[in-house]
C-alpha positions as CSV (number, residue, x, y, z in Angstrom):
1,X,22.3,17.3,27.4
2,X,22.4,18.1,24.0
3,X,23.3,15.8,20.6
4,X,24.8,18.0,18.3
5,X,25.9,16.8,14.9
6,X,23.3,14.4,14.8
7,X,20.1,13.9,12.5
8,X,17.5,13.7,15.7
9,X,18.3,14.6,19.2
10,X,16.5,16.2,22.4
11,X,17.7,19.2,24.5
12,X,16.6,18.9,28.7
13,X,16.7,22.3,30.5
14,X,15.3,24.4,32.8
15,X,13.5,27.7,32.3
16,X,11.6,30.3,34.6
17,X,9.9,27.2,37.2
18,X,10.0,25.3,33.7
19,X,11.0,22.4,32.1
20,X,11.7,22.4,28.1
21,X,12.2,19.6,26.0
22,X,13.7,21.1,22.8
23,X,13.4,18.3,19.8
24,X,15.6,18.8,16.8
25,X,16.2,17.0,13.3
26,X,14.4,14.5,11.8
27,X,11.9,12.6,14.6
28,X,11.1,9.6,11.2
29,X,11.2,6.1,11.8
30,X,13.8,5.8,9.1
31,X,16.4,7.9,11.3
32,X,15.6,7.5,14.7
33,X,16.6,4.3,15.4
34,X,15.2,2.2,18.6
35,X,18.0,2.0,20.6
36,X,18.8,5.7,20.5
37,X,15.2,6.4,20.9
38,X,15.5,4.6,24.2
39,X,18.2,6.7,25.6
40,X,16.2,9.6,25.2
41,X,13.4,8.3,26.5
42,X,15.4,7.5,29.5
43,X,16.7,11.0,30.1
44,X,13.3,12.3,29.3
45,X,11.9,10.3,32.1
46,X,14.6,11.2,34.4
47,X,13.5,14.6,34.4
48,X,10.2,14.2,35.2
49,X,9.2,15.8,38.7
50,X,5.9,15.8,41.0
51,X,3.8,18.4,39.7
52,X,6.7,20.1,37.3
53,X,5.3,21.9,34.4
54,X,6.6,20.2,30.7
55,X,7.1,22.3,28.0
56,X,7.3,21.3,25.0
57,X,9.3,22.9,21.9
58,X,9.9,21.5,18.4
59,X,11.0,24.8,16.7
60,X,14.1,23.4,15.2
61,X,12.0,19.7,14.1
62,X,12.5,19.2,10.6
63,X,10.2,16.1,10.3
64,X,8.4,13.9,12.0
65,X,5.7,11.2,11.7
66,X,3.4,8.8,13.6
67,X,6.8,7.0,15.6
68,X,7.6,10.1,17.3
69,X,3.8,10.5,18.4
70,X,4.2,7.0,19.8
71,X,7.0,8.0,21.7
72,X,5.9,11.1,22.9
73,X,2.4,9.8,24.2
74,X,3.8,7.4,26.2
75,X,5.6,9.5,27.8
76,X,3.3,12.2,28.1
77,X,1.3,9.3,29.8
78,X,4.2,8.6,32.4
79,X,4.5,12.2,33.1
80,X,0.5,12.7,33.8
81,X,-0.3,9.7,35.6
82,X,2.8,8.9,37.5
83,X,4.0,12.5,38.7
84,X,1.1,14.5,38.1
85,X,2.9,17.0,35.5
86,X,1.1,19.0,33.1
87,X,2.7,19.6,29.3
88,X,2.7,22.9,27.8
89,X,2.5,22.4,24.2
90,X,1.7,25.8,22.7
91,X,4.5,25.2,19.8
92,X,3.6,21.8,18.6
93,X,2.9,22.2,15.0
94,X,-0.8,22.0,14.0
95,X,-0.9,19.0,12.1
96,X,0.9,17.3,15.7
97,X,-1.8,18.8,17.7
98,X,-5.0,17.5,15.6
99,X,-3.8,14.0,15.8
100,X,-3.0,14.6,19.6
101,X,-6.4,15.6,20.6
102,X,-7.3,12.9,18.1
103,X,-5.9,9.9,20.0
104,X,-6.8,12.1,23.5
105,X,-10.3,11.5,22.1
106,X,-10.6,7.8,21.4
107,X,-11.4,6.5,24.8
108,X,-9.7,3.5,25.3
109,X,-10.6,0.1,24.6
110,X,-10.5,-1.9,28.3
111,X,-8.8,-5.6,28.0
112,X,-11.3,-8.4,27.8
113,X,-8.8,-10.5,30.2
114,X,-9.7,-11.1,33.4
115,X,-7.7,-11.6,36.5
116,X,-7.3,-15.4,37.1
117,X,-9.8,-16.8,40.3
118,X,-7.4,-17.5,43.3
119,X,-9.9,-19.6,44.9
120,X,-10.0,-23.5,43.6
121,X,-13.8,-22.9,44.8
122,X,-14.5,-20.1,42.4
123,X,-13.0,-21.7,39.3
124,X,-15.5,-24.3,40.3
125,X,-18.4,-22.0,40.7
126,X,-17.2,-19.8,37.5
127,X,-17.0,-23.0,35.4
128,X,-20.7,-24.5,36.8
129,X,-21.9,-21.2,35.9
130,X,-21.1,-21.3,32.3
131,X,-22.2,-25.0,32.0
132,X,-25.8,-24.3,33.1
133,X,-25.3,-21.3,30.6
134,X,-24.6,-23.4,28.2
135,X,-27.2,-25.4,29.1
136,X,-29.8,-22.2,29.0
137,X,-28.9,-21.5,25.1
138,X,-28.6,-25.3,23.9
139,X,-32.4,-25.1,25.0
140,X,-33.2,-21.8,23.6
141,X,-31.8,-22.3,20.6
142,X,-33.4,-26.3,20.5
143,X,-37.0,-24.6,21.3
144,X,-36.0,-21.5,18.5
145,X,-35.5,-24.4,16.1
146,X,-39.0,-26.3,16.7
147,X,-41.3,-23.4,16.9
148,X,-39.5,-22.5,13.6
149,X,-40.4,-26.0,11.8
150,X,-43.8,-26.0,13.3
151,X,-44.2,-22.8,11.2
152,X,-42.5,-24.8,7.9
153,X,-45.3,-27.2,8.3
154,X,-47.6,-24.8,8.7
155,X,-46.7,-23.0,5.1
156,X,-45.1,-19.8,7.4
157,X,-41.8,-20.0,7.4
158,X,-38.9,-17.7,5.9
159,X,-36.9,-19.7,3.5
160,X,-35.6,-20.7,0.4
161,X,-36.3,-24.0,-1.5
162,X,-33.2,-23.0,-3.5
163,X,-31.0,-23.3,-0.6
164,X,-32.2,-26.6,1.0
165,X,-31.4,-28.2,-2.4
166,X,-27.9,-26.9,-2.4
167,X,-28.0,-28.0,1.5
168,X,-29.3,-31.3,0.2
169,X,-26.6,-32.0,-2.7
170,X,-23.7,-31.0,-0.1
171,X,-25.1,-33.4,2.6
172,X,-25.5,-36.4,0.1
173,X,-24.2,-36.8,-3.4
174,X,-21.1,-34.2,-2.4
175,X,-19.9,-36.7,0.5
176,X,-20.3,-40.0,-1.5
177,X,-16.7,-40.2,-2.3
178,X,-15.3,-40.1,1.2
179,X,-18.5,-42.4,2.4
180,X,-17.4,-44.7,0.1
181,X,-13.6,-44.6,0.6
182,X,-13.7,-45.5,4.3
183,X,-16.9,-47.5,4.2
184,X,-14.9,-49.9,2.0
185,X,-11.6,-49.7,4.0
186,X,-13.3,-50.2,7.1
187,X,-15.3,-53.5,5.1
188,X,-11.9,-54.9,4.7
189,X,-10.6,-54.3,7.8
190,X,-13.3,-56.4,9.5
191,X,-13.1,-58.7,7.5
192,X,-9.7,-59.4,7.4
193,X,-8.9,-59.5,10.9
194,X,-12.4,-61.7,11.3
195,X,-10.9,-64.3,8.7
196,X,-7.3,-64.7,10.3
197,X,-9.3,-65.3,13.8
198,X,-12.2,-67.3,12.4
199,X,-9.8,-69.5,10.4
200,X,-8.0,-70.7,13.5
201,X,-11.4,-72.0,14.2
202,X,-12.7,-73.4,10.9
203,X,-15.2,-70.8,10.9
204,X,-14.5,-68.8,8.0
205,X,-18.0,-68.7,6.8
206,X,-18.7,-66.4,9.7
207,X,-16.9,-63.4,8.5
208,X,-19.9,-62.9,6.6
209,X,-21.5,-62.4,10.1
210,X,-19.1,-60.4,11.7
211,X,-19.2,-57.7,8.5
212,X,-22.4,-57.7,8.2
213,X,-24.0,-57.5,11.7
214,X,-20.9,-54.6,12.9
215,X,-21.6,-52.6,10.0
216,X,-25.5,-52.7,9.5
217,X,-26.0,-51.9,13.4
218,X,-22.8,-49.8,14.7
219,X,-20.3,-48.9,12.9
220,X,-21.7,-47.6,9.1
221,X,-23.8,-45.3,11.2
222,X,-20.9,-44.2,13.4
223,X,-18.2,-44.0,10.6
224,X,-20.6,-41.6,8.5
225,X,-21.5,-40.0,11.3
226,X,-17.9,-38.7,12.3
227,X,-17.2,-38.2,8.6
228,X,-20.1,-35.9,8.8
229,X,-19.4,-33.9,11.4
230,X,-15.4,-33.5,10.1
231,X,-16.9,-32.6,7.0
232,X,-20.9,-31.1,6.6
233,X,-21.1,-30.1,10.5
234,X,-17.4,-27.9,10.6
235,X,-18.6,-26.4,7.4
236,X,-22.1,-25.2,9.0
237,X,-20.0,-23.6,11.5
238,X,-17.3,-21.9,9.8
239,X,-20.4,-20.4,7.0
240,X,-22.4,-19.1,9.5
241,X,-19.7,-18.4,11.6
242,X,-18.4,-16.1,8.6
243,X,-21.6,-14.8,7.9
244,X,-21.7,-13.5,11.7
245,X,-18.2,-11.7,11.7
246,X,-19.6,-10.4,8.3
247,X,-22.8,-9.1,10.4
248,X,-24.6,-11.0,7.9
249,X,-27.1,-12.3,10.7
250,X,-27.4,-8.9,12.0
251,X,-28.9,-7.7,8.2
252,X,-30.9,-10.5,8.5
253,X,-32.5,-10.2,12.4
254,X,-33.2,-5.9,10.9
255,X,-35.2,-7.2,7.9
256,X,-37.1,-9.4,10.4
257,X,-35.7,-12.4,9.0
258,X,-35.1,-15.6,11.3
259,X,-31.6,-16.5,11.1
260,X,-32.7,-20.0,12.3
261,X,-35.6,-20.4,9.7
262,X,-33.5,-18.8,6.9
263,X,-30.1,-21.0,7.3
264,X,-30.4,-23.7,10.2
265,X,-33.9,-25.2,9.0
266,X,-32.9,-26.1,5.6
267,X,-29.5,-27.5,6.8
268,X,-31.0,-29.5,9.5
269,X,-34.1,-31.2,7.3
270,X,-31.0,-31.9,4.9
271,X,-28.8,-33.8,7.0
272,X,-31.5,-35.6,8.6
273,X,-32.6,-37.2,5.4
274,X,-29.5,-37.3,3.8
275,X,-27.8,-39.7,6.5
276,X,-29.6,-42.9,6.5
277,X,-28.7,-42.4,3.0
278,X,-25.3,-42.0,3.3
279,X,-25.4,-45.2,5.7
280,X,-27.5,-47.2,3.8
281,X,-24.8,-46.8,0.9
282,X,-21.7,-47.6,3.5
283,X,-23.4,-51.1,4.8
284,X,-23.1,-52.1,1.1
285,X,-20.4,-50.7,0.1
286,X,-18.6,-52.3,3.8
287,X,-20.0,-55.9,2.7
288,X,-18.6,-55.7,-0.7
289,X,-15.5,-54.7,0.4
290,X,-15.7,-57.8,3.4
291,X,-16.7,-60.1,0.2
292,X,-13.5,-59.0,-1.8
293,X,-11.7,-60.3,1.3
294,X,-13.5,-63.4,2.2
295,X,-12.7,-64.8,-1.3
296,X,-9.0,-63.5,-1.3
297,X,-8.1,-64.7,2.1
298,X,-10.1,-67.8,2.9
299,X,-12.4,-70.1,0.4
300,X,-15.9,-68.4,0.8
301,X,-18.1,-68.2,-2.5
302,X,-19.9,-65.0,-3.5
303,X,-22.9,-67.1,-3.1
304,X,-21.9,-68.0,0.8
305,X,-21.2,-65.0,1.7
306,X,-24.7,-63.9,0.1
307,X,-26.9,-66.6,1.9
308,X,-24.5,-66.1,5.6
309,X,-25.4,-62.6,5.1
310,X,-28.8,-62.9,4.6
311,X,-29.4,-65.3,7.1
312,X,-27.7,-63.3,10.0
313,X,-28.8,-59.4,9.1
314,X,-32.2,-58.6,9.9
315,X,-34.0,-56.1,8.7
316,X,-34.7,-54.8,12.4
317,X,-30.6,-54.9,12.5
318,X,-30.7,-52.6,9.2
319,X,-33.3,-50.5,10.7
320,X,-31.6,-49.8,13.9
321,X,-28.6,-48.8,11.8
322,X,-30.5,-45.9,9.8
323,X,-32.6,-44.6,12.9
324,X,-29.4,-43.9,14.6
325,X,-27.9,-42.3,11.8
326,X,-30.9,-40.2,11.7
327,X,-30.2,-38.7,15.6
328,X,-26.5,-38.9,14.3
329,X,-27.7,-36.3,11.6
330,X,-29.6,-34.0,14.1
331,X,-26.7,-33.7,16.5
332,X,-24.6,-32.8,13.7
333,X,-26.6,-30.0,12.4
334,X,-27.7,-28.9,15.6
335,X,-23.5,-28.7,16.6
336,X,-22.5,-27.2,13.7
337,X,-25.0,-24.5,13.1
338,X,-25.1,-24.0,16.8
339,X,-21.5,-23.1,17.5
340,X,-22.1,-20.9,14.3
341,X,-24.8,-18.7,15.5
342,X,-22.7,-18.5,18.6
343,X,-19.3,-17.4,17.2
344,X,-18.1,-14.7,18.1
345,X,-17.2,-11.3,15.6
346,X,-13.1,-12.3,14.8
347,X,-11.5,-14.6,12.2
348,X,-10.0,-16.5,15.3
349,X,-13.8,-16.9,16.5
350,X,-14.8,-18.5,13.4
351,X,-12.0,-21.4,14.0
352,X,-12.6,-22.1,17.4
353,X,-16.6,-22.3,16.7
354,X,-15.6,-25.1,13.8
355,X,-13.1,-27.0,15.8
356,X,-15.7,-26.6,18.7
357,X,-18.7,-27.8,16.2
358,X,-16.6,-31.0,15.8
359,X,-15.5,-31.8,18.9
360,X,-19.2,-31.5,20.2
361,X,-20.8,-33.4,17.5
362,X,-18.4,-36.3,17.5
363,X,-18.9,-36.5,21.0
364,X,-22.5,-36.7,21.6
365,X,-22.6,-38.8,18.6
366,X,-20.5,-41.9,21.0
367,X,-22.6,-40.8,24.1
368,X,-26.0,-41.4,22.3
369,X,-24.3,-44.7,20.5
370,X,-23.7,-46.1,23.9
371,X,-27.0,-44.8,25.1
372,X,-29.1,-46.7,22.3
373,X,-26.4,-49.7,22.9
374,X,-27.9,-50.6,26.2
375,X,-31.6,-49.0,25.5
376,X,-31.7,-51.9,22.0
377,X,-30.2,-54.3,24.8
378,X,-33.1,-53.9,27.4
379,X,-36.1,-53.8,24.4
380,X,-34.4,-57.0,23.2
381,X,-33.9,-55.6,20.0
């Protein structure tokens, strides 16, 4: 069973009870190619018996490297734990041997996957579980958070004014562009799709109302919020997200540093002021653009559209607006800096905790909309 004439080969024989597998030539990735690696392998396994002694010999090996201790683990592992045979490898060259025991020595790392539950009934249980869990740390981290600004107002807490001004100019005057781009699109939207209705009517003097009262109460809040958390809330994920596969919290947690006081606080206190803000600028920036249309579509005057907005936009309706994009701000923060904290130590981690920061943050941000929707609607407000 020999390859003579070849650059790599193996030789199978028996010897005194024994059996010898004789390697020869070069054993280099850049020779040995796959498939005829493979055939080998396959008469190699073939002469594997229950409880037969290997021998191993590599006097006529002119080369080798880490490939051919690939190959000769694995089957090493075959032999062992499938037929129970023991190798005799007394003229392996040192340098093979060290790196041998080496990987002998490395225990090995079990899979993180586990087996899939059969039951319908334990998926269900499984997956209650880990919403309670979830539950568990939304509060710890929720009570971490308020002990740690109750100690900001006390004068005790462990951060830098430096850093909530940065936190502040990326929360406001950073996102003014976008703000404004879609605050004024959406302006014109409303408006225009008002007018064509409203002129059916001979009402055209009520697109005023219809920009004016959406905006101010719903949807500047809304818009900015989303735009937030596609824009402020994945980025407080994926920074502290980094910083944790960095073990940047970790340094932090040793020097007795709260991670919360130190990066969540400032971000959180930023956002929270920085929204109403943000929304304040959208309602005017989504009325101007309703009064570009107004007077391109239908014959409204600036000073109609002034007066029909004045009369129909409260300051009640202005002030509902800005309250909700104040909780709209918290969730944000709270999402972002949450799923950042909670990321796991991988680059893959760090994605999944942004994308999950988002997802979270845009949802709770329609729940609570629809909450305060019917809440305003009881109060009469």
């Amino acid at each position: 069973m020999s390859d003579q004439g070849r650059q790599f080969g193996v030789e199978v024989r028996e010897e005194e009870g024994e059996v010898v597998w004789s390697f020869s030539g070069e054993w280099v990735l850049r020779v040995a190619s796959n498939q005829r690696r493979d055939v080998y392998r396959k008469r190699l396994v073939h002469s594997l018996r229950e409880g037969r002694k290997i021998r191993l010999e590599m006097k006529r090996m002119k080369d080798w490297d880490t490939s051919f201790l690939g190959f000769l683990e694995a089957l090493r592992k075959t032999g062992v734990n499938e037929h129970g045979c023991t190798f005799v490898d007394e003229s392996v060259p040192d340098g093979m041997r060290k790196l041998m025991n080496l990987a002998k020595a490395v225990p090995e790392v079990p899979s993180e996957k586990s087996e899939k539950p059969d039951s319908f009934l334990t998926q269900v249980g499984l997956g209650t579980v880990g919403v309670f869990q979830g539950i568990r740390c939304y509060h710890e981290f929720i009570g971490k958070l308020l002990l740690d600004f109750g100690r900001l107002v006390l004068g005790r807490a462990s951060w830098r004014t430096k850093d909530f001004w940065l936190a502040l100019q990326q929360a406001g005057p950073q996102a003014l562009p976008i703000v404004t781009l879609l605050a004024f699109l959406t302006g014109l939207i409303i408006a225009f799709i008002g007018a064509i209705q409203l002129q059916k009517l001979a009402a055209d003097i009520f697109v005023a109302d219809l920009v004016g009262l959406s905006m101010t109460r719903e949807l500047a809040a809304v818009m900015t919020g989303v735009i937030m958390a596609g824009r402020t809330g994945a980025a407080y994920a994926a920074q502290i997200g980094s910083m944790r596969v960095n073990e940047e919290i970790d340094a932090l947690q040793s020097l007795g540093i709260s991670p919360i006081q130190f990066l969540v606080l400032p971000k959180v206190i930023a956002l929270v002021l920085m929204m109403p803000l943000l929304t304040a600028f959208a309602n005017v920036v989504s009325i101007f653009g309703g009064l570009l249309v107004a007077m391109g579509v239908t014959d409204v005057t600036v000073a109609q559209y002034h007066w029909q907005i004045v009369g129909a936009v409260s300051g009640i309706d202005v002030l509902v607006g800005l309250f909700k994009s104040m909780i709209f701000g918290v969730i944000i923060a709270l999402s972002g800096c949450y799923r950042g904290l909670r990321c796991g130590k991988d680059a893959a981690s760090v994605g999944r905790a942004t994308t999950s920061a988002v997802v979270t943050a845009i949802t709770w941000i329609v729940v609570f909309d629809a909450l305060f929707a019917v809440v305003f609607h009881i109060l009469g407000i």
